[in-house]
C-alpha positions as CSV (number, residue, x, y, z in Angstrom):
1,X,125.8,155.8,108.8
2,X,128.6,158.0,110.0
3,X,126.3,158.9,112.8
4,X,126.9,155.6,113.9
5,X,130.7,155.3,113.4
6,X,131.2,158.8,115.3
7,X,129.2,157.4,118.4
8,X,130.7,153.9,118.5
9,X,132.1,154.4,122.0
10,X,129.3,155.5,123.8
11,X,127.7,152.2,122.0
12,X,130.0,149.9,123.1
13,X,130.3,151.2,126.3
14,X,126.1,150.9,127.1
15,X,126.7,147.1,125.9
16,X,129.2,146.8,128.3
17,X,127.1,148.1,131.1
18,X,124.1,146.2,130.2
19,X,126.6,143.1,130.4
20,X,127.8,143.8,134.1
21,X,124.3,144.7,135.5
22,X,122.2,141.9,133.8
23,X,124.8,138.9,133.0
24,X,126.0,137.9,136.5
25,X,128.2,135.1,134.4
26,X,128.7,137.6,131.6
27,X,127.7,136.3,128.1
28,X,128.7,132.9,127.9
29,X,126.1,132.0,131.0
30,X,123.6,134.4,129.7
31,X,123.9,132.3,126.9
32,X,123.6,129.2,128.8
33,X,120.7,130.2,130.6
34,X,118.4,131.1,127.4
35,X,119.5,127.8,126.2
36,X,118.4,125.8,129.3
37,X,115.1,128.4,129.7
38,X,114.3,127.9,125.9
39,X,114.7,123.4,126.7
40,X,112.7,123.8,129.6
41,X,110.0,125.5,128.0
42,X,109.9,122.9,125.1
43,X,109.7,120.4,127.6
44,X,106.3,121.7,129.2
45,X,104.9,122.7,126.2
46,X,105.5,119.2,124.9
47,X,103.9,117.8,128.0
48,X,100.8,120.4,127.9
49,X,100.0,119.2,124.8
């Protein structure tokens, strides 16, 4: 565990990358898209079926 602890920076700062290269509208409207991706999807399956 005190691996982890010792490397906590370099942790936090590969989250913070993957948040400015993937999440154009950072977390909130990453967020906010899986929600509306994960309704739409429920939606088709619903009608498939």
């Amino acid at each position: 565990m005190s691996v982890v602890w010792a490397r906590w920076p370099l942790l936090l700062g590969l989250a913070f990358v993957v948040v400015v290269l993937f999440f154009r509208g950072g977390c909130v409207e990453a967020w906010a898209r899986f929600w509306s991706w994960r309704e739409r999807r429920r939606t088709l399956a619903g009608i498939a079926h």
